[in-house]
C-alpha positions as CSV (number, residue, x, y, z in Angstrom):
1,X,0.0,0.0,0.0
2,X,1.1,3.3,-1.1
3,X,1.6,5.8,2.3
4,X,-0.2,8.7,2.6
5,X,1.7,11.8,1.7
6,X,1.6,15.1,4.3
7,X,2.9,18.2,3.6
8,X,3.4,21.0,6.4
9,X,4.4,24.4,5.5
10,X,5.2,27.7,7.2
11,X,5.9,30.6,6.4
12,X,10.3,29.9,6.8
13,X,9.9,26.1,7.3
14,X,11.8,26.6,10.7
15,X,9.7,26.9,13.3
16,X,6.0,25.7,13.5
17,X,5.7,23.4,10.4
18,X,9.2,21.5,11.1
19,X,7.6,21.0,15.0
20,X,4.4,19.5,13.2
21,X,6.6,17.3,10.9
22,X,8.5,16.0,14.1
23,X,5.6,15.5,16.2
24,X,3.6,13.6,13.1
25,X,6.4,11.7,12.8
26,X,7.0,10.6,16.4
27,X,3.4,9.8,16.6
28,X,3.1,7.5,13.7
29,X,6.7,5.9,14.7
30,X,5.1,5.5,18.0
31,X,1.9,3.6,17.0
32,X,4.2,1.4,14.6
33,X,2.2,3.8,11.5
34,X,5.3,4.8,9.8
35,X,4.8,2.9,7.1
36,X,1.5,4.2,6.4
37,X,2.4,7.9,5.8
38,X,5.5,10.2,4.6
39,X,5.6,13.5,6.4
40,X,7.6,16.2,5.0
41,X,7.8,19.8,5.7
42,X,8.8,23.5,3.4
43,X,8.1,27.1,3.5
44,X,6.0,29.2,1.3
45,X,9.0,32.0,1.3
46,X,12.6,31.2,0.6
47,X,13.9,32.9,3.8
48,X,15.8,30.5,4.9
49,X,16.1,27.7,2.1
50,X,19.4,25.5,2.7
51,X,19.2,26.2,6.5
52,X,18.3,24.0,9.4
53,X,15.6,24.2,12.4
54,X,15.4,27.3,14.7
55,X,17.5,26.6,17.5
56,X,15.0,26.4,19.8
57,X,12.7,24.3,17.5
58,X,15.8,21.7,17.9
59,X,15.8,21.8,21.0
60,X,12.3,20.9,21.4
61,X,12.1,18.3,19.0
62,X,15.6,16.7,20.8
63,X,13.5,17.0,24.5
64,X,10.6,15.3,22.7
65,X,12.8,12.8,20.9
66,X,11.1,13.7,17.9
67,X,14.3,15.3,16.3
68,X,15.0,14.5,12.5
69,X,17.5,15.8,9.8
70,X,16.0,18.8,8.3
71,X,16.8,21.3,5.4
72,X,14.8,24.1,4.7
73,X,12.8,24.2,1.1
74,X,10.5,26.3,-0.4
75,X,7.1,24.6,-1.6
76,X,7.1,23.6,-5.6
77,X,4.8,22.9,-7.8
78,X,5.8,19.6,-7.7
79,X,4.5,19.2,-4.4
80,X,0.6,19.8,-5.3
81,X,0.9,16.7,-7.5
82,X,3.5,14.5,-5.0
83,X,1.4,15.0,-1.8
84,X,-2.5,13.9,-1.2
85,X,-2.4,16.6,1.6
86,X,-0.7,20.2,2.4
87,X,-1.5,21.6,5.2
88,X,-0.3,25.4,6.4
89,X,-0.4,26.8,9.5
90,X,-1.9,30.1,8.9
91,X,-4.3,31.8,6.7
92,X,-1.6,33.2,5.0
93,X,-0.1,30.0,4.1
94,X,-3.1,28.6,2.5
95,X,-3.5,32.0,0.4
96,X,0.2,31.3,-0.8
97,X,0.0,27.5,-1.1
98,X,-3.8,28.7,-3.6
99,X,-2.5,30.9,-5.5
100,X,0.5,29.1,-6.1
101,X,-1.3,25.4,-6.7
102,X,-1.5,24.8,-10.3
103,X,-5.4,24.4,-11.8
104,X,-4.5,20.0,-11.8
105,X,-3.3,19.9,-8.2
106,X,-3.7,16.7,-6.9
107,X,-3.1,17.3,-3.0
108,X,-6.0,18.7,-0.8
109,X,-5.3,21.6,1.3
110,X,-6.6,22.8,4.4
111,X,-5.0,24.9,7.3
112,X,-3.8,22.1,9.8
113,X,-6.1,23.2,12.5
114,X,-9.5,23.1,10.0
115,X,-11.8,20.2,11.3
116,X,-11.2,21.1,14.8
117,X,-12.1,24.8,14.4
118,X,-10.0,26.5,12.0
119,X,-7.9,28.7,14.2
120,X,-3.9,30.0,13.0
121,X,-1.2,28.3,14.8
122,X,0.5,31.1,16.0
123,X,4.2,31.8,14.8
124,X,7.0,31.3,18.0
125,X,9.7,32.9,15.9
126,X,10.1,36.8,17.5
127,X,8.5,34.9,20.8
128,X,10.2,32.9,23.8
129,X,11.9,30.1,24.2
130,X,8.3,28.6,26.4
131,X,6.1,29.8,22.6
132,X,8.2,26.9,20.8
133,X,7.4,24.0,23.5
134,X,3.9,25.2,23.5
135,X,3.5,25.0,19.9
136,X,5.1,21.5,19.5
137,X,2.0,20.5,22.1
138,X,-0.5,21.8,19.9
139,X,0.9,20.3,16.5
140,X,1.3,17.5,18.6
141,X,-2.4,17.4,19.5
142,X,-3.3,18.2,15.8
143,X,-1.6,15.8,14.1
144,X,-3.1,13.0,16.3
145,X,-5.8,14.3,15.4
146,X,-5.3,14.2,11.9
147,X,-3.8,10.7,12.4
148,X,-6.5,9.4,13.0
149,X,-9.1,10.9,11.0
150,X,-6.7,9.5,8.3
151,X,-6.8,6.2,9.6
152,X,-10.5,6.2,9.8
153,X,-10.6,6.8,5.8
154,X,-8.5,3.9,4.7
């Protein structure tokens, strides 16, 4: 069986869609899933292409043993044929990740908080070191979520 492809994506890929990528991927290693889906994560700005994580976001990840190699990209075209499901963090990365999906884009998208409300994940970059671990427990909560809503479609 083929695994279901996820895309996360930020505005710099080095802060909240990184900590969504980690936690979806602990989660799924977690519940023996991995084979079932390929998580992957990119920006929708090419700040920071060719860099790594925040250095807080590391940290995090490392504390939560959800730590992975990671290189910032920028979302392609490619992607909205390669994934079945991108999934932004913000308003503003789903107006980006429309406009820029071409009119035979196979991948749904959807802000990663829609079918439990909606709401923007909010952006720890200019906040403290506390706004990084917070977010990682709410992408962590999400992605279970999403986890499992997937696993209820197959």
């Amino acid at each position: 069986m083929k695994p279901l492809r996820v895309l996360f994506v930020c505005l710099g890929n080095i802060c909240r869609s990184p900590l969504a990528e980690g936690a979806a991927r602990k989660l799924a290693g977690e519940r023996g899933l991995q084979e079932l889906f390929y998580f992957d994560s990119a920006a929708t700005s090419a700040y920071h292409v060719g860099e790594s994580y925040d250095p807080r976001v590391r940290a995090v990840l490392a504390e939560h043993d959800a730590l992975f190699d990671h290189t910032v990209r920028q979302v392609s075209r490619r992607d909205f044929q390669e994934f079945d499901w991108i999934l932004g963090m913000d308003r503003e990365n789903l107006r980006g990740l429309t406009r820029l999906a071409p009119s035979n884009a196979r991948a749904a998208l959807a802000l990663v908080s829609e079918p439990w409300g909606g709401g923007e994940v909010s952006d720890p970059y200019y906040q403290d070191d506390w706004a990084c671990e917070q977010t990682y427990l709410e992408l962590s909560d999400l992605t279970d979520r999403w986890l499992k809503r997937w696993l209820e479609e197959t």
